[in-house]
C-alpha positions as CSV (number, residue, x, y, z in Angstrom):
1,X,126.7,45.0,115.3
2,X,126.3,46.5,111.8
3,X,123.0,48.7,111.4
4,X,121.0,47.6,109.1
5,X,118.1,49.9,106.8
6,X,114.7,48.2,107.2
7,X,111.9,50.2,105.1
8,X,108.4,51.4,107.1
9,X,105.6,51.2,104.6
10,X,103.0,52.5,107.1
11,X,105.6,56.0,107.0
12,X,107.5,55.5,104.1
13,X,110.6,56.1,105.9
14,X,114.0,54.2,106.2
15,X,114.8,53.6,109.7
16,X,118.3,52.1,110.9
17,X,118.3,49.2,113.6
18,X,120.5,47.1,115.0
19,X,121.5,43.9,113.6
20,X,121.8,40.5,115.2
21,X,125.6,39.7,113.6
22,X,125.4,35.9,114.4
23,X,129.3,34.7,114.5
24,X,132.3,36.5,111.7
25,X,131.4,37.3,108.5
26,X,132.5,35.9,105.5
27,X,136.5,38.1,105.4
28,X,138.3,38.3,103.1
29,X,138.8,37.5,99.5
30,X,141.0,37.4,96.5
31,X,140.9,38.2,93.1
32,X,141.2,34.0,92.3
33,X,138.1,33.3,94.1
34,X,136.0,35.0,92.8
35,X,133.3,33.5,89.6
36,X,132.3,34.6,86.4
37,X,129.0,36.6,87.3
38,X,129.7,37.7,91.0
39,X,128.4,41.1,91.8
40,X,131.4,43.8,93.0
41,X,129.4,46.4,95.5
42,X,131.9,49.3,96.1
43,X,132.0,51.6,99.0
44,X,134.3,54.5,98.1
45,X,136.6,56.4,100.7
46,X,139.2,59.2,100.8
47,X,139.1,59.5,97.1
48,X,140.1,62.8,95.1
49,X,137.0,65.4,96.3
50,X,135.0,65.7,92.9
51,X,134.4,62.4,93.2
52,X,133.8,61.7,96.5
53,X,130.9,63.9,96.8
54,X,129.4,61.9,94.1
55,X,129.5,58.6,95.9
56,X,128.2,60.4,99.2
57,X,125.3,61.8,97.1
58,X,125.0,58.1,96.1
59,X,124.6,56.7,99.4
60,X,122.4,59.5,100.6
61,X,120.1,59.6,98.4
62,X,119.5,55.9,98.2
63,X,120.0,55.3,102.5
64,X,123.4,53.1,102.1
65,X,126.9,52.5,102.6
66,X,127.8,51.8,98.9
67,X,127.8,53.9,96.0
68,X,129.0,51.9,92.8
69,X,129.1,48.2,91.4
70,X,129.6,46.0,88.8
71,X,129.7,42.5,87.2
72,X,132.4,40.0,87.4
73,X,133.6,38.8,83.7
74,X,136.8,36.4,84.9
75,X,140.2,36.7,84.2
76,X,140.5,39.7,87.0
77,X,138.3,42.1,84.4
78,X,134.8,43.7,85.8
79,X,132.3,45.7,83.7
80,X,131.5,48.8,85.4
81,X,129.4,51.8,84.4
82,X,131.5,55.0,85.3
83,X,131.3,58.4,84.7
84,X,133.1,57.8,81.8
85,X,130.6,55.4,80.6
86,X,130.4,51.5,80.6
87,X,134.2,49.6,79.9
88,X,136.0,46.6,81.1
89,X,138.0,47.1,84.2
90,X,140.8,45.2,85.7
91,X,139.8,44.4,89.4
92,X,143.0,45.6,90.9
93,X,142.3,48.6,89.2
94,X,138.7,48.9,91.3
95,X,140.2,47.3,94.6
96,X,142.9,50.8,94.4
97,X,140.3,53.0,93.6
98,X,137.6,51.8,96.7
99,X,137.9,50.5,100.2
100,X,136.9,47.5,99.4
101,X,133.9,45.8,96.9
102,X,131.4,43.6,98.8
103,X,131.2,40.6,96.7
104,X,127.8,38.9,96.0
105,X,126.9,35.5,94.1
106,X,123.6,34.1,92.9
107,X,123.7,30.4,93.7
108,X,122.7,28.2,90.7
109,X,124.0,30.7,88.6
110,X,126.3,28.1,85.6
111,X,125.4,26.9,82.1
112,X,122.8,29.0,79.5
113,X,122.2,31.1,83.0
114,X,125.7,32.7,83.3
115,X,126.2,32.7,79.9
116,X,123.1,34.6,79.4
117,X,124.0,36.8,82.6
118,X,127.6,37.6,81.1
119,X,126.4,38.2,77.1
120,X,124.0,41.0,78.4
121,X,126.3,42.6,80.8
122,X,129.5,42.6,77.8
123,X,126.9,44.3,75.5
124,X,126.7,47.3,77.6
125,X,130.4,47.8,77.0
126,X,130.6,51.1,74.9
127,X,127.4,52.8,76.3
128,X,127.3,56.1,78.0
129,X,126.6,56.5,81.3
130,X,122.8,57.3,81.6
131,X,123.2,59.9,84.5
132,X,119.9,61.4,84.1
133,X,118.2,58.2,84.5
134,X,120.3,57.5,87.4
135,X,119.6,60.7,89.3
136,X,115.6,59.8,88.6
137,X,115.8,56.2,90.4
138,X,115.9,57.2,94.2
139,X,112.6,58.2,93.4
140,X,111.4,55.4,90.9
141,X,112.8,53.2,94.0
142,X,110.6,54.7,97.0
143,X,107.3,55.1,94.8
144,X,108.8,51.2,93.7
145,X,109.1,50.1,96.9
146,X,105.9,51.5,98.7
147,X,104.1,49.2,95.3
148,X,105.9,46.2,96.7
149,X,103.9,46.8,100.1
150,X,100.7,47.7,98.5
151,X,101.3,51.2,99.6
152,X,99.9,54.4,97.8
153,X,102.4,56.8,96.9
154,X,101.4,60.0,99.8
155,X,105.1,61.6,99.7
156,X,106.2,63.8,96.9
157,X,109.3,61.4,96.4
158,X,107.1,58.7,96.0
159,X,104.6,61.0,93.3
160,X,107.3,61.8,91.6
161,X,108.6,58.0,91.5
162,X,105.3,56.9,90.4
163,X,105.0,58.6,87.4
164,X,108.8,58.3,86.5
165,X,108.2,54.6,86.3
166,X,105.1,55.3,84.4
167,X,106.6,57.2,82.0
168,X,109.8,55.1,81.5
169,X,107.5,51.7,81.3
170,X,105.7,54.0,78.4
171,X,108.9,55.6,76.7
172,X,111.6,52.8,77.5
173,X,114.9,53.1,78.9
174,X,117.5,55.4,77.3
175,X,119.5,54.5,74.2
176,X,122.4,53.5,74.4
177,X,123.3,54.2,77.8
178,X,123.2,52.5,81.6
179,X,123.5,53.3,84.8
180,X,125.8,50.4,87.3
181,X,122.7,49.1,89.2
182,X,120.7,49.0,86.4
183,X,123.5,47.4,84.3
184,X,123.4,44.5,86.7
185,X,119.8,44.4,86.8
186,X,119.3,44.1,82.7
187,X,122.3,41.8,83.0
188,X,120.2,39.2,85.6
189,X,116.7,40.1,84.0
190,X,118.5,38.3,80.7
191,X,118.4,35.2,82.7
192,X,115.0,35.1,84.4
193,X,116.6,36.2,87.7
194,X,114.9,39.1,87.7
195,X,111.6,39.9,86.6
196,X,110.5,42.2,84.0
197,X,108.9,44.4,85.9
198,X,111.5,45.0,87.9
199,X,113.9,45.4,84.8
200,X,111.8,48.0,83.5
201,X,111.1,50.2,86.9
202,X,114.7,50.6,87.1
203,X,114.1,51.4,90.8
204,X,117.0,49.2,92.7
205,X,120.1,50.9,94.1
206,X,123.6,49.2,94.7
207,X,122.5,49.4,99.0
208,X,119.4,47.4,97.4
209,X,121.3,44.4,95.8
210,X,122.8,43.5,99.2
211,X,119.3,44.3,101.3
212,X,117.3,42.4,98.9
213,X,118.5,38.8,99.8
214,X,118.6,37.8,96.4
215,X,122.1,37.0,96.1
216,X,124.7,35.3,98.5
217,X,127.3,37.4,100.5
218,X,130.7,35.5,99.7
219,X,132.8,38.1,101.6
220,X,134.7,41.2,100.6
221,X,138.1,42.0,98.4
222,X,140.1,44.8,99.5
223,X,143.8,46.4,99.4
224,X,143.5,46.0,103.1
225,X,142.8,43.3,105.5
226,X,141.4,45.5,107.8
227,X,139.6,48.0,105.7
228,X,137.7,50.8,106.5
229,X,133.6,50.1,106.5
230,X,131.5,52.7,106.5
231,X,129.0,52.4,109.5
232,X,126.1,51.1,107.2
233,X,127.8,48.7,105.9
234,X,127.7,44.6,106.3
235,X,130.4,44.4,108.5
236,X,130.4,47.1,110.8
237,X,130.4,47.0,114.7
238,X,128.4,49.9,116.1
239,X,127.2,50.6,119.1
240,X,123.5,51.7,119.1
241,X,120.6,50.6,120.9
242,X,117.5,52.5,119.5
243,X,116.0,52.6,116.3
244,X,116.0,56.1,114.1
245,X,115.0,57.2,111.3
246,X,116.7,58.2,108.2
247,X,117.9,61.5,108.0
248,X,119.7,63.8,105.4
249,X,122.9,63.7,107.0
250,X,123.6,59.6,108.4
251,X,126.3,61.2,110.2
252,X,124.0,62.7,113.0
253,X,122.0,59.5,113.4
254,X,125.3,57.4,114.5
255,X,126.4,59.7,117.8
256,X,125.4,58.2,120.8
């Protein structure tokens, strides 16, 4: 059973507990079936070291198994916000780089809506990567998060979180320049999918787009058929019976 993060408001703490994995997933997918305005979450393995420590900075400080992701266009190109800044991608391109992309669809998404959804996300192409703004949301996203449960911010995280959101709700976001969560969030905000306030908080991670429920898991694309998943992730078949909290270092919270 795959462990899944489930937020404590009373603590403010992650903890990781088993899931109930009801029957196979969705497996796997190719490049043809996927739609105009699917969501590509990425969990990165044995790439080149500089790179890797990013995405496991990523995933630690925002309690996840994925670390990057991106809109669908069609025609096998994604628009992704990189290091490099925001560009159209060929998909086979992405599915060498990762282990595989978890791929997520909103259902009722067709007409004005994906239009809408695809004309935001294509004018991001060209912008730099807003890397300062993307090292501030893990802690726009726990002050953001203890707000959704009516919680007052008591950890520093969450103090600093709360008046990073004020001040970017006062200032704006960055010019010309994105991070990839936040991409897909401006990109679904366009349509009414997500709200304003949420837009502006800039507080959701790539983990967050798959935890939140607000899209359909369709299944995963991959080089592999039998890729590997990092422990967190949707798929993966663990062996634990209690229920810990979120440390530093996920490694030490998976041994027996």
């Amino acid at each position: 059973m795959p462990l899944i993060p489930e937020y404590d408001p009373l603590t403010g703490k992650t903890f990781l507990t088993p899931g109930l994995k009801i029957g196979p997933y969705p497996g796997r997918l190719s490049v043809r079936q996927l739609q105009p305005g699917d969501v590509l979450v990425w969990y990165a393995l044995g790439i080149v070291k500089k790179d890797r420590k990013t995405h496991t900075g990523i995933r630690e400080a925002t309690e996840g198994a994925y670390s990057h992701v991106g809109i669908y266009l069609g025609n096998s190109i994604s628009i992704d916000a990189g290091p490099d800044g925001i560009s159209k991608i060929h998909v086979g391109n992405l599915i060498k780089a990762f282990e595989l992309g978890q791929v997520l669809r909103y259902r009722g998404l067709a007409g004005k809506r994906r239009r809408d959804v695809l004309a935001k996300a294509c004018s991001f192409d060209g912008y730099a990567y807003a890397k300062s703004d993307a090292y501030r949301m893990p802690f726009r996203r726990a002050a953001y998060r203890a707000m959704e449960h009516g919680k007052k911010s008591r950890s520093i995280v969450e103090y600093i979180g709360d008046y990073l959101i004020k001040r970017r709700l006062r200032s704006g976001p960055p010019k010309k320049s994105i991070y990839c969560s936040q991409m897909v969030v401006e990109a679904y905000g366009a349509a009414n999918i997500y709200p304003e306030e949420v837009v502006l908080s800039a507080a959701i991670s790539p983990n967050d787009l798959i935890e939140n429920n607000d899209f359909e898991y369709m299944g995963f694309i991959s080089k592999k058929t039998n890729p590997n998943v990092h422990p967190l992730d949707i798929n993966a078949d663990v062996q634990r019976k209690n229920r810990v909290s979120w440390k530093t270092n996920w490694f030490r919270l998976l041994r027996p």
